[in-house]
Steps between C-alpha positions, in 0.01 A plus 500: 500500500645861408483762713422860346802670591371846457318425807737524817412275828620700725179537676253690427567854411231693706587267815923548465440918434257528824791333674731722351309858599429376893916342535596828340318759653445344801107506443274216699356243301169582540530825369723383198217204448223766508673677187268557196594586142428858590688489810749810493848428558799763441320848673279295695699245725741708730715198450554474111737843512752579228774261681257218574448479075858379467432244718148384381620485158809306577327243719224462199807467227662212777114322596353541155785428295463813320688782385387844533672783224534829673284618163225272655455685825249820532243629727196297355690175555505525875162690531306229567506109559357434243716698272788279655341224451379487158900659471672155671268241335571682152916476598456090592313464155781605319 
């Protein structure tokens, strides 16, 4: 049996980048669980400042297996989860 290979198992996307916002940021799981699509990130969470990026998006290149161009990163990725999101499942489909 093949495996599609465009497909990554390395859990499942939404699951491994809710990990990744409450280990970086500190957040409790329960609030990181409650996040919606529309669910404001940079501006809204005290926690995701301009250092805390660096450190998101190098734990999602390391978790994901991803990498992120600097070209790639602007205010309406990190606006909301689900911006991120739809962001990190489009980077594993590559």
């Amino acid at each position: 049996m093949r495996q599609n290979t465009a497909h990554r198992t390395h859990g499942d996307t939404d699951a491994v980048l809710r990990s990744i916002l409450r280990d970086v940021l500190g957040l409790q799981a329960a609030q990181v669980a409650a996040f919606a699509a529309d669910t404001g990130l940079f501006g809204a969470l005290p926690e995701l400042d301009s250092m805390a990026v660096a450190g998101l998006l190098t734990e999602m290149e390391d978790r994901l297996d991803i990498v992120i161009d600097d070209d790639e990163v602007d205010g309406e990725l990190l606006e909301t989860f689900g911006n991120l999101l739809a962001f990190a499942k489009a980077k594993r489909a590559k």
